[in-house]
C-alpha positions in Angstrom: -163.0 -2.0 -149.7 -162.1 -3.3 -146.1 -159.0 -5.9 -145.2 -161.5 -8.1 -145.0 -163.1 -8.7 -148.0 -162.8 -11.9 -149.5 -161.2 -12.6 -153.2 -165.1 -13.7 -154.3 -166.1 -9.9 -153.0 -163.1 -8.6 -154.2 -163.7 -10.4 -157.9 -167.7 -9.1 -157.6 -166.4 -5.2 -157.3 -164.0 -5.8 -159.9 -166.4 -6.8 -162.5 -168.9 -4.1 -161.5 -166.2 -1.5 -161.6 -165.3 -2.7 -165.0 -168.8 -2.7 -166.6 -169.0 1.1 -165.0 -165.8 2.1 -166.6 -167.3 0.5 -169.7 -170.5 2.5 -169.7 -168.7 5.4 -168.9 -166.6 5.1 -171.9 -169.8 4.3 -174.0 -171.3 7.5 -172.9 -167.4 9.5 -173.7 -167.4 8.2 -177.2 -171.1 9.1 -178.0 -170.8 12.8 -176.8 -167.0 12.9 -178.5 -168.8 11.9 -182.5 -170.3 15.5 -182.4 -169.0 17.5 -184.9 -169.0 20.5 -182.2 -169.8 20.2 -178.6 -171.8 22.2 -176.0 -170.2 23.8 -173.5 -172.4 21.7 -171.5 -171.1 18.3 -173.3 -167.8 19.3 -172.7 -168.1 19.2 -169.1 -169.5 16.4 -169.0 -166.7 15.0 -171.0 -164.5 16.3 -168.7 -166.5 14.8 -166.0 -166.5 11.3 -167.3 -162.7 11.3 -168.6 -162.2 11.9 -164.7 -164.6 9.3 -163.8 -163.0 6.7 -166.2 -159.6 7.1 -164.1 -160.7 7.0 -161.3 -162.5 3.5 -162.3 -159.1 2.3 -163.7 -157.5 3.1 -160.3 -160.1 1.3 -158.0 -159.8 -1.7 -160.4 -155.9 -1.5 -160.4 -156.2 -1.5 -156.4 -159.1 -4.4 -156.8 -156.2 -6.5 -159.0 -153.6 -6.2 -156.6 -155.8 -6.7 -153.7 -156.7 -9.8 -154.9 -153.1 -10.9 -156.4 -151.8 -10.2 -152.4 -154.4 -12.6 -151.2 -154.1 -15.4 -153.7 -150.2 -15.5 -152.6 
């Protein structure tokens, strides 16, 4: 993400950051419905609870981004 990305690029990396943080929450709840995880499905839960942050960060920088140039 540059300063010179446009609101319609800004808008496009929004939407495929929030269909990622979808997928990765898709993929969260189905290892989280077994009765008793892996040690290696708990990493990975791990993993993707990290992921999922990080997702709802770049898309809370994408929203203000874009609220700064629409003003």
């Amino acid at each position: 993400m540059t300063d010179h990305d446009s609101i319609s690029e800004l808008e496009e990396k929004l939407e495929t950051l929030k269909l990622e943080h979808k997928s990765l929450d898709g993929r969260l709840v189905e290892i989280e419905k077994h009765i008793s995880m892996t040690s290696e499905e708990e990493v990975e839960a791990h993993r993707l609870k990290k992921l999922k942050l990080k997702k709802k960060d770049d898309i809370a920088k994408i929203k203000r981004k874009i609220e700064d140039l629409k003003s």
